[in-house]
C-alpha positions in Angstrom: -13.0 -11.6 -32.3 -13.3 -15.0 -30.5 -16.6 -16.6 -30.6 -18.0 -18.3 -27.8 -15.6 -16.6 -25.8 -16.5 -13.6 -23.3 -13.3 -12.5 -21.3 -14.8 -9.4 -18.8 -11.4 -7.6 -17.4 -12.1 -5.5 -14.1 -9.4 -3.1 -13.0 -9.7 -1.9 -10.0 -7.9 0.4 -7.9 -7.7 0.1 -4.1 -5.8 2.7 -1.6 -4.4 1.0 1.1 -3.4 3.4 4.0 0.4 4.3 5.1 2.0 6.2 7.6 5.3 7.7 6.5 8.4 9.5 8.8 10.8 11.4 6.7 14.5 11.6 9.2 16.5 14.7 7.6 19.1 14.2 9.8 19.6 10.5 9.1 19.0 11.1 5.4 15.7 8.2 5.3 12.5 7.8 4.7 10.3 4.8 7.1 6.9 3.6 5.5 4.6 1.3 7.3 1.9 -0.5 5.6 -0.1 -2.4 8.4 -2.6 -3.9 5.9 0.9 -6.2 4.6 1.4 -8.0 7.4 2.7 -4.7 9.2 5.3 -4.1 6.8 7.8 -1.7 7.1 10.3 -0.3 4.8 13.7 2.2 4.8 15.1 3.9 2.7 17.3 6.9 1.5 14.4 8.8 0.1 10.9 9.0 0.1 10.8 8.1 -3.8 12.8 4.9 -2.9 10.3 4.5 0.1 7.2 4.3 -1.8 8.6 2.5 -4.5 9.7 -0.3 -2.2 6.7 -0.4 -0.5 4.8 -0.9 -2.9 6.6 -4.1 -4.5 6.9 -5.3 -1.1 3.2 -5.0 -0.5 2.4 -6.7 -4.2 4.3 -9.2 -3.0 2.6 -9.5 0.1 -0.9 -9.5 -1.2 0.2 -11.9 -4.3 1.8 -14.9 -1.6 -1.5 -14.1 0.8 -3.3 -14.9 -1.9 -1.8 -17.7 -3.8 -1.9 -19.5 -0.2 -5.5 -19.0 -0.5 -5.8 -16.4 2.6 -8.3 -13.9 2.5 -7.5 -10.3 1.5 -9.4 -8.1 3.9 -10.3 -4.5 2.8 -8.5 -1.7 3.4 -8.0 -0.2 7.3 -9.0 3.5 7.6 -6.8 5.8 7.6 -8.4 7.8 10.7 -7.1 4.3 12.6 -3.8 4.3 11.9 -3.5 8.1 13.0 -4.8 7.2 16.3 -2.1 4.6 16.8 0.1 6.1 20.3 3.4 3.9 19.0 3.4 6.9 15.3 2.6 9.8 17.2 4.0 12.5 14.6 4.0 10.2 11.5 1.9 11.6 8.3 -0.8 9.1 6.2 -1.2 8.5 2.9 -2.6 5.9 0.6 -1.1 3.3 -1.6 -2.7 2.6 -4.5 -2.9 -0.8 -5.3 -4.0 -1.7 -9.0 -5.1 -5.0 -10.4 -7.0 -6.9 -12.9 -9.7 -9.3 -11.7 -8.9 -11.8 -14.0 -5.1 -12.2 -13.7 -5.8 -11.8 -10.1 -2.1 -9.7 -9.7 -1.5 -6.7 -7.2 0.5 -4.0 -9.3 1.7 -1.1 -8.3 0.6 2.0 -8.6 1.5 5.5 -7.6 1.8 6.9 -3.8 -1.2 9.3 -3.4 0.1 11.5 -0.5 -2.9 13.1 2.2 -2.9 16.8 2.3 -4.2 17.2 6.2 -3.6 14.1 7.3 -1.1 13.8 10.2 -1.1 12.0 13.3 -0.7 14.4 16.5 
């Protein structure tokens, strides 16, 4: 043990929302996260998918921040289903994971929503 030296190390865990469209017939997977900038990611699987868009949005959130722009909360995931432009897509949550005091985004696994799907 260090004296005079008290390191505190917060891990958190924040969900950021995402709606998903899976394409069978062109073999992909679309994610958008609109809390990154309104990123949006392909891919040949929804594994792939998530996994992208997760770096992706760690990187997104590690530039915002290193630029010294603000990192808002989460949207709700209720508002992204009422979005007309992904009528049909499903939500779910990315969980973003992070230690205050290296002040990284890491990623984290995809927690899918059982009833949520946009109409």
């Amino acid at each position: 043990m260090h004296r005079g030296c008290n390191v505190s190390v917060v891990f958190a865990i924040l969900l950021y929302p995402v709606l998903y469209k899976s394409n069978r017939t062109e073999c992909k997977t679309t994610i958008l996260v609109p809390d990154a900038g309104g990123l949006l990611v392909e891919s040949a699987t929804f594994s792939l998918a998530v996994k992208e868009a997760q770096a992706k949005a760690a990187d997104f959130f590690k530039q915002a921040k290193s630029k010294g722009e603000r990192i808002n909360r989460p949207s709700c995931i209720d508002d992204l289903l009422k979005l007309t432009a992904y009528k049909g897509w499903s939500a779910a949550w990315i969980e973003m994971a992070g230690t205050a005091c290296a002040e990284e985004t890491e990623q984290a696994p995809l927690t899918r929503s059982a009833a949520a799907s946009s109409r």
